[in-house]
C-alpha positions in Angstrom: 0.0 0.0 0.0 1.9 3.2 -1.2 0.1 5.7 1.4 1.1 3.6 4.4 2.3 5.8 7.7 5.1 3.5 9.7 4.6 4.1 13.9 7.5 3.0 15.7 6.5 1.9 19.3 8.5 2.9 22.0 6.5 1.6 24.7 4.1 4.8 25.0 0.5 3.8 26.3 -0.7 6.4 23.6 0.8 5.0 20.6 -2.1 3.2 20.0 -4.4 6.5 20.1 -1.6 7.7 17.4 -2.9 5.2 14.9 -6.5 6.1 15.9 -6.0 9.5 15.0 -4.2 9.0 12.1 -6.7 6.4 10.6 -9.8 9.0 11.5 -7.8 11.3 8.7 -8.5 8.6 6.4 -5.0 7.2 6.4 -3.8 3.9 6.8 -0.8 3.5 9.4 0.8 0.3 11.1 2.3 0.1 14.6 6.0 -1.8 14.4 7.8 -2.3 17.7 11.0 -0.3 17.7 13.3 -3.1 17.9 11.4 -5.3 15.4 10.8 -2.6 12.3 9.4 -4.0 9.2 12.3 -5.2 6.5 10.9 -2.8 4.0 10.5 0.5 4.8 10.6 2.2 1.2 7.0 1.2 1.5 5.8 3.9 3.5 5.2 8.1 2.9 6.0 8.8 6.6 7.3 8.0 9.5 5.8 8.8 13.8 8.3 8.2 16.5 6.2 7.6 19.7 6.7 8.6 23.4 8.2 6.4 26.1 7.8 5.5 29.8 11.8 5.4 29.5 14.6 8.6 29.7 16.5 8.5 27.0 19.4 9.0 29.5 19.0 6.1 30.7 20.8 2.6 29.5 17.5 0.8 29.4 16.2 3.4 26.6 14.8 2.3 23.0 17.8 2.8 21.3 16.2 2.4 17.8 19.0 2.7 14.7 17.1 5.6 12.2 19.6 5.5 9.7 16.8 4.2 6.9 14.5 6.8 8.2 15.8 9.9 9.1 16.8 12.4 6.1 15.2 9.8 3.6 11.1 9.9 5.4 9.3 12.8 6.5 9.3 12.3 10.3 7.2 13.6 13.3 9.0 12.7 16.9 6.6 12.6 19.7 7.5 13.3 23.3 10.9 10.5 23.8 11.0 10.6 19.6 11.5 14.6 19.9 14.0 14.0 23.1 16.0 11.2 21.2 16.7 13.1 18.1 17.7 15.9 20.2 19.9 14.0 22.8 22.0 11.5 19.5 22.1 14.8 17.6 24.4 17.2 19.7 21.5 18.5 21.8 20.7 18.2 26.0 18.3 16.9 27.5 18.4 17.1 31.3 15.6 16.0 33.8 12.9 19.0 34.4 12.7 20.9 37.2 9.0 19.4 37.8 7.7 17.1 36.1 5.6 17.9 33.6 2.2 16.8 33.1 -1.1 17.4 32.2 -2.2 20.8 30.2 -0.3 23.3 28.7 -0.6 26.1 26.3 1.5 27.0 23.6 2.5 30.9 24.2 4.8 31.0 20.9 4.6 29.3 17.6 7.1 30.0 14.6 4.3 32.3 11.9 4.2 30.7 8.5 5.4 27.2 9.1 3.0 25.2 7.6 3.7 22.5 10.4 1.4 24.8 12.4 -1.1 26.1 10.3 -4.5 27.0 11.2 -3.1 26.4 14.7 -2.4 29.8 16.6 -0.4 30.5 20.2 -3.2 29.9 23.1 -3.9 26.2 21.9 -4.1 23.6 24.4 -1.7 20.6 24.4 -0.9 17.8 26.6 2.3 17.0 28.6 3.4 14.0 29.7 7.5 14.2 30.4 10.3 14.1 33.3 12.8 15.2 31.2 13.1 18.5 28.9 15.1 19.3 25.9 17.5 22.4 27.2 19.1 22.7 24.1 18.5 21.8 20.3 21.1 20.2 17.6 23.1 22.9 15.5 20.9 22.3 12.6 17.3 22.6 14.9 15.3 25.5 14.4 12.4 26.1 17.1 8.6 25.5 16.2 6.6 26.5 19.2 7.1 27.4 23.1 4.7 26.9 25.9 5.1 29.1 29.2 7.2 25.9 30.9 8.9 24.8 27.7 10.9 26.3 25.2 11.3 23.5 22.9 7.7 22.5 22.6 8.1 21.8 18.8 11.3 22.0 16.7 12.3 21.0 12.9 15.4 19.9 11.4 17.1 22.1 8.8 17.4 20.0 5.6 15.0 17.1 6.5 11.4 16.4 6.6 11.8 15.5 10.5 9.5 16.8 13.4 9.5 16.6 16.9 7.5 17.9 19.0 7.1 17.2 23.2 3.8 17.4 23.6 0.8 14.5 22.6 -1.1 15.2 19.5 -2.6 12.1 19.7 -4.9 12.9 23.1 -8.4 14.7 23.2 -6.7 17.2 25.6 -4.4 18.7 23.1 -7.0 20.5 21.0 -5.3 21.1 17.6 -3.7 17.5 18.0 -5.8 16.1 15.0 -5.2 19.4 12.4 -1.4 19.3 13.6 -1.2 15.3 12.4 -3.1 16.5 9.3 -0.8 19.2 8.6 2.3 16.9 8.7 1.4 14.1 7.3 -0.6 15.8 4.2 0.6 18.7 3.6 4.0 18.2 4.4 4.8 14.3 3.6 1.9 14.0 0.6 -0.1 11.4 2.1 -3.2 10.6 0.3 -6.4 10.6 2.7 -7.6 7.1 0.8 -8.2 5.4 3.8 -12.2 4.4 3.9 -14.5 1.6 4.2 -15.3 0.9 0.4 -11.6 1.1 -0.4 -10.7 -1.1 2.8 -13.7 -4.0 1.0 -12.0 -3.8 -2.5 -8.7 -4.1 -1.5 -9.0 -6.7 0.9 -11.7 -8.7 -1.1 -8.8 -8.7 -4.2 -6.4 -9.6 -1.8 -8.3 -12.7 -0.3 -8.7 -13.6 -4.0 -5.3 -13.7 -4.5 -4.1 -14.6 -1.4 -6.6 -17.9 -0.9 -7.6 -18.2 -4.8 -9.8 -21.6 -5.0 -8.7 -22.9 -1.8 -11.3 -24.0 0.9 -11.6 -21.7 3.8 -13.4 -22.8 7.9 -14.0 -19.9 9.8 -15.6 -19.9 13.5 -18.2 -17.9 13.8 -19.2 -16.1 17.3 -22.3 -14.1 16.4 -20.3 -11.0 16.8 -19.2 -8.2 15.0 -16.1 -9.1 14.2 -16.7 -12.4 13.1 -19.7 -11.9 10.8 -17.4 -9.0 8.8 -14.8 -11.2 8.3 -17.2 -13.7 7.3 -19.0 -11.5 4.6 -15.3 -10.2 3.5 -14.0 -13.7 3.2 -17.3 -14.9 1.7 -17.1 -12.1 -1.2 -13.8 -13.3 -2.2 -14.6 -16.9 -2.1 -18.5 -17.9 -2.1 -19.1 -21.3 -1.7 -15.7 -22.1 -0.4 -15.8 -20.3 2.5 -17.3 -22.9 5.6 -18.6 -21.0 8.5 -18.7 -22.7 12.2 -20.5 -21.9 15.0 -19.2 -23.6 17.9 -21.1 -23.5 21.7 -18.3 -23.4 24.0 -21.0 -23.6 26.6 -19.9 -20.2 28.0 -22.3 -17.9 25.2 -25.1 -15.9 26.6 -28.6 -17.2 27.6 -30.3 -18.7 24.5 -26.8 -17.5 22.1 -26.1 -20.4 20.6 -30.0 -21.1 18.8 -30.4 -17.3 18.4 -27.2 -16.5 16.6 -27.7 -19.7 14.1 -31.0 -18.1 13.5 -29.2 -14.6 13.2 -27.3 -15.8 10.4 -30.3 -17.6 8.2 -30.5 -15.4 4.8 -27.2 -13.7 5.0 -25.9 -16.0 2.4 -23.4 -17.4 4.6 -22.9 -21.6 5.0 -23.1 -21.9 8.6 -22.7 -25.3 10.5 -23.7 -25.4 14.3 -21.5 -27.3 16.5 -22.2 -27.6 20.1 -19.0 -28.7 22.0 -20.2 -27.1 25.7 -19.7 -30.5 27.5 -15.7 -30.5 26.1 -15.1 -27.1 26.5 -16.7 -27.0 30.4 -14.4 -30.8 30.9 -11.5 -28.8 30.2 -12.0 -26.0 32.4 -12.7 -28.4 35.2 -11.0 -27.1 38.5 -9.1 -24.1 36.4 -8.8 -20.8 38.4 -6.3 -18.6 36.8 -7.5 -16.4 34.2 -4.7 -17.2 31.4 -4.4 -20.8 31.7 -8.6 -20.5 31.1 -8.0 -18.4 28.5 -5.4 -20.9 27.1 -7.5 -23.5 27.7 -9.9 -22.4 26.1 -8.2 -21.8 22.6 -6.7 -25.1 22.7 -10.8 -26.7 22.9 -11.7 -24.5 20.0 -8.4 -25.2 17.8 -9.3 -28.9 18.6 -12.6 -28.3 18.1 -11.8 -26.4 14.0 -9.7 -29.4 13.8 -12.7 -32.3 13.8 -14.7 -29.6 11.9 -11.7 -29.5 9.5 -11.8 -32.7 8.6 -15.3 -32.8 7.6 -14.5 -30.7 4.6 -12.4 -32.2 1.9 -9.2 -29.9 1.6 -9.9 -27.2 3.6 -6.5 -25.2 3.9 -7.4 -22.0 5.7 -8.1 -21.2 9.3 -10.2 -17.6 9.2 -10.3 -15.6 12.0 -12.1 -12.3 13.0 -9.0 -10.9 14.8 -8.6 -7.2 15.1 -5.9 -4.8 15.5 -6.7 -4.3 19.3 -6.0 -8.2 19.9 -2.6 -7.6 17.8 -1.4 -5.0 19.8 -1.9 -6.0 23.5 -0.5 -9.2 22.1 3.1 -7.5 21.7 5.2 -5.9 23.3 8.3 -3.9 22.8 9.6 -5.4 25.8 8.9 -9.0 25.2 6.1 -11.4 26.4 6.7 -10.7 29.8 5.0 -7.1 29.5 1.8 -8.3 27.4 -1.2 -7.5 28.9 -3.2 -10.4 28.2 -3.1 -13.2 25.9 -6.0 -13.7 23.3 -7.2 -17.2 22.3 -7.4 -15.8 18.3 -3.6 -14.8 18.3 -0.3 -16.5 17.6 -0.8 -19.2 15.0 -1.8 -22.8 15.4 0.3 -26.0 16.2 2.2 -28.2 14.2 -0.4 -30.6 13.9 -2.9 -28.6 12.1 -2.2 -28.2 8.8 -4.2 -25.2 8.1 -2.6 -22.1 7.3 -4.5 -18.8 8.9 -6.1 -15.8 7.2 -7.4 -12.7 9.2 -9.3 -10.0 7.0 -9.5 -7.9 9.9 -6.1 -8.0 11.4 -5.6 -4.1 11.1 -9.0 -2.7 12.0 -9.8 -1.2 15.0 -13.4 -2.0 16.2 -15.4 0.7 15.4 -13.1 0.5 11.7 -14.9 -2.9 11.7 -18.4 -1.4 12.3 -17.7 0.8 9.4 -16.8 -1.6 6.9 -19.2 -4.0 7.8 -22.3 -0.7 7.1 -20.5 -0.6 3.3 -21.2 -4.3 2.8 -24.8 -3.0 4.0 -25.0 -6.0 7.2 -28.1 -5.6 9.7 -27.4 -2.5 11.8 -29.0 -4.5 14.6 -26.0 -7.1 14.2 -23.1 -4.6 14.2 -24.5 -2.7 16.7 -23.9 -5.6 19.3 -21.6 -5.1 22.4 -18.1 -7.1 22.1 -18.2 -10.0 23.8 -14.9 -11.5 25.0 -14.0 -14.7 22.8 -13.4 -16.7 26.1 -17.1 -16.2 26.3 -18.4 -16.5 30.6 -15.5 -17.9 31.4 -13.2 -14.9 32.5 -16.6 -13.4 33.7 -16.6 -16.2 36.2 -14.2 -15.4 38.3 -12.1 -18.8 40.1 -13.3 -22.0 38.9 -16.2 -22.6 36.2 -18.6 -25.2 37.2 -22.2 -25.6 35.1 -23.9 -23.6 37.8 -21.8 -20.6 38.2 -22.3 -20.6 34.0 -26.3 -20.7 34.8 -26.4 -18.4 38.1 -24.4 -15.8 35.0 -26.2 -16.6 32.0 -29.8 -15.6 33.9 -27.6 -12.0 36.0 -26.5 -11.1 32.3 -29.8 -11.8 30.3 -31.7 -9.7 33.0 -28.8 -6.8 33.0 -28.5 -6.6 29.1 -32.3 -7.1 28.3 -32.9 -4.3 31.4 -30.6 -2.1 28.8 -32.7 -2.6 25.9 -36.4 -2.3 27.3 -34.6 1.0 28.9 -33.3 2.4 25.7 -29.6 2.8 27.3 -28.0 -0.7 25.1 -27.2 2.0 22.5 -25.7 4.0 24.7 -23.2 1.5 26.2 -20.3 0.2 24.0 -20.1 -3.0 26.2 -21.6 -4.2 29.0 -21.9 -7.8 30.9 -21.9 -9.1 34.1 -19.2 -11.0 36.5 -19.5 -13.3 39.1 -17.2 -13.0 42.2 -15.1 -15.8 44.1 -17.2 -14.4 47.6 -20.1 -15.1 49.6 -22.3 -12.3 51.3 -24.8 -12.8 54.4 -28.4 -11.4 53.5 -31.2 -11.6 54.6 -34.7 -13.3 52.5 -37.8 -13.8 54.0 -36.6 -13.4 57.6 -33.9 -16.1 56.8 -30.3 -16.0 56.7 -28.7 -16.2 53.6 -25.0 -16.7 52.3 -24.7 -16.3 48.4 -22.8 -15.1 46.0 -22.4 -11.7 44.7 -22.2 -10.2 41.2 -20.4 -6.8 39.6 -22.4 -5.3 37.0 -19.9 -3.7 34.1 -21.0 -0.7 31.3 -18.5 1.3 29.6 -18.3 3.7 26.9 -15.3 2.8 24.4 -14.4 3.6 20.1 -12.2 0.7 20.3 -11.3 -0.4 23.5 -8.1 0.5 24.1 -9.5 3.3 26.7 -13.0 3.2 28.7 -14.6 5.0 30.7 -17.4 3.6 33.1 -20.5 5.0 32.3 -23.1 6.7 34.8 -26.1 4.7 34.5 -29.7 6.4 36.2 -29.7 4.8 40.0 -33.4 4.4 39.2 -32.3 1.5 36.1 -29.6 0.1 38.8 -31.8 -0.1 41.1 -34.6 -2.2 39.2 -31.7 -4.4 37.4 -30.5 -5.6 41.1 -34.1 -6.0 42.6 -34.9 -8.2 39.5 -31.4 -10.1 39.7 -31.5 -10.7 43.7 -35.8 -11.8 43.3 -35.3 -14.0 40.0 -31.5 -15.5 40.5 -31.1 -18.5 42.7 -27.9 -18.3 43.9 -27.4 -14.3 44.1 -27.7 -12.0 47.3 -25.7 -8.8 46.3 -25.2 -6.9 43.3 -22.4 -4.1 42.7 -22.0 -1.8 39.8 -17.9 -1.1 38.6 -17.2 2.0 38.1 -13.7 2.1 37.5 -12.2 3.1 34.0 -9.6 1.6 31.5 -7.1 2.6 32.0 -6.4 1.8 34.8 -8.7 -1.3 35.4 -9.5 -3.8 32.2 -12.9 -3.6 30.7 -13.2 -7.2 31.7 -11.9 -8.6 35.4 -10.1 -11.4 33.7 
């Protein structure tokens, strides 16, 4: 793709809101650990640096070799990408006098650079740095100043390179968007060509080519993700694409019978496969949440593998991964640093023989949303909440037994069918309930009782990547739990979360 835009990740827990920004200008852009760049790089227009938790004075630093990039790609350094040009290029950086974090305005900006235009001194940016440049390279000219910083934004004489200290990427720095515009459009030439209808054509002629007349089985989860991958996979290939539904025995109340029914006249060949019993056989006595979540991918890739056989030369594993699942599946610091695994990520073992294919690897979910509106799917369908692929099971927290599964199947059905008949499902990007490892006394009918208790979750999200809990009316809350507590054996107490990501998960597992 000639319009692509290269992020090199230092770490930063923004560089993912980078590439959101950057795609919302209609550009396509990849995120690359530092220390594992792509082998080409003559394949992108420009080049983003992102921050770091690290100093660049220290030896731990992303020491990342720019030899291919700098002077030959326009280049905008962000925050440690600004300080690290500065510091290997005969500038200083020293460790501020405060820290400096949080909101700042920029009290000087150099007229007529078209870096900053229709961005003017008074604009609001966002901070977040120990250390300060005190002093630039010989060949740095400065950009902007806030009231704190002099070298807020700087520019290297006879390159297309940018740094700048402050975020661009965050809500809080006003002009962030226009100043990421202005860089990578006006200054590197980057075509805004990044939309839905382009995303189906390209990838629709590159499943063709990539998959041509081979036989594809893809697991379907009545989801978003999924079911766009599905329709993407199923333009390419028709008849050869084999869609399977598998009951893990951890789906929603009723899923399993009302997604096969969701799926009857979209076209799609769709096989229902109930392996609850094998899945539930597995988990027996499992508390902690990865080795479930391993667990759990091991049942389905077992489970594709029966189902694979069934179809005579099937080649291709499809998957509905997204970029989200990509990214907090790396690390620039190794595996050790990963926030989670996902069941969908990694490749399969040796003794499948399928080979994988994942439309969607470099979509962010509402990106999926989008896509999946071009290819004109029922609103109602891509309008659904996530649902974790792991299904109940990291919802359940400690051991899953059969119970626990039905004590949380009837709390979510009551919780997420109180958000519809309330006209808030809509309004919530994801929502579900989990059951805790404790027991509360209460009190029923003048008896003691000793039951368990359950968190109620709702968030508001784009992709994931950051929530934020969302204030639902006490009077809904309080109707939700009376009807839990009255109608759920087994439940004494509900709780509403409201904590946001970061620095909770969206889900407890």
């Amino acid at each position: 793709m000639q319009n692509n835009v290269l992020i090199l990740d230092f770490g930063s827990q923004f560089t993912q809101l980078i590439a959101r920004r950057v795609r919302e200008l209609n550009i396509f852009c990849e995120i690359y650990p530092f220390n594992n760049p792509p082998k080409d790089i003559s394949q992108y227009k420009a080049v983003i640096l992102s921050g770091s938790p690290f100093s660049v004075r220290s030896e731990e630093a992303p020491h990342p070799d720019l030899s291919q990039i700098r002077g030959k790609l326009p280049t905008l350094a962000v925050c440690y990408g600004a300080q690290y040009i500065a510091h290997f290029s005969g500038g200083e950086v020293a460790p501020s006098d405060t820290r400096e974090y949080g909101r700042a305005k920029l009290s000087f900006i150099e007229e007529n650079e078209v870096f900053f235009e229709e961005i003017h001194t008074g604009s609001q940016v966002w901070m977040s740095h120990s250390d300060s440049i005190k002093k630039l390279p010989e060949n740095g000219v400065k950009l902007a100043s806030t009231e704190d910083v002099q070298f807020a934004a700087y520019k290297i004489e006879g390159e297309s390179t940018y740094a700048i200290q402050f975020h661009p990427e965050v809500y809080h720095t006003t002009d962030g968007k226009q100043l990421l515009e202005n860089f990578l459009v006006k200054i590197a030439g980057v075509a805004q060509s990044w939309t839905p209808d382009n995303f189906v054509d390209m990838t629709v002629a590159e499943l063709k080519e990539k998959v041509g007349n081979d036989k594809v089985v893809l697991g379907l989860s009545g989801g978003v993700d999924s079911t766009v991958a599905a329709v993407l996979l199923n333009k390419a290939i028709g008849d050869n694409l084999y869609c399977i539904f598998v009951n893990n025995g951890l789906l929603r109340k009723n899923e399993f019978e009302s997604v096969l029914k969701q799926y009857e006249g979209m076209g799609l060949n769709v096989k229902g496969v109930d392996a609850s019993n094998r899945f539930l056989k597995e988990l027996e006595g499992q508390s902690d949440p990865e080795l479930k979540r391993k667990a759990i991918g091991k049942v389905f890739i077992e489970v594709f593998d029966d189902e694979a056989h069934e179809i005579n030369d099937v080649k291709w594993l499809g998957q509905g991964t997204i970029y989200p699942d990509v990214i907090e599946s790396i690390s620039v610091n190794g595996p050790s640093a990963t926030i989670k695994s996902h069941h969908n990520v990694g490749g399969l073992p040796d003794f499948m023989k399928l080979k994988i294919v994942e439309p969607l690897r470099m979509l962010f979910k509402d990106e999926v949303r989008r896509v999946g509106a071009s290819m004109s799917i029922n609103p109602e369908l891509l309008g659904r909440h996530p649902f974790p692929g792991p299904g109940l099971a990291i919802r359940i927290l400690g051991d899953i037994t059969a119970e626990k599964v039905r004590i949380l199947q009837e709390v979510d059905a009551i919780f997420i069918n109180g958000l519809r008949n309330a006209g808030l499902y809509d309004k919530v990007w994801q929502a579900g309930a989990i059951l805790l490892p404790v027991n509360s006394v209460g009190v029923m009918g003048d008896e003691r009782t000793y039951e368990k208790c359950v968190a109620l979750r709702a968030v508001e999200s784009t992709d994931g990547m950051t929530a934020d809990w969302v204030n639902l009316p006490y009077e809904f809350l309080q109707k939700v739990s009376n009807d839990i507590i009255n109608k759920v054996k087994g439940v004494n107490r509900v709780v509403y979360d409201i904590s946001s990501k970061p620095p909770a998960t969206i889900e407890w597992e």
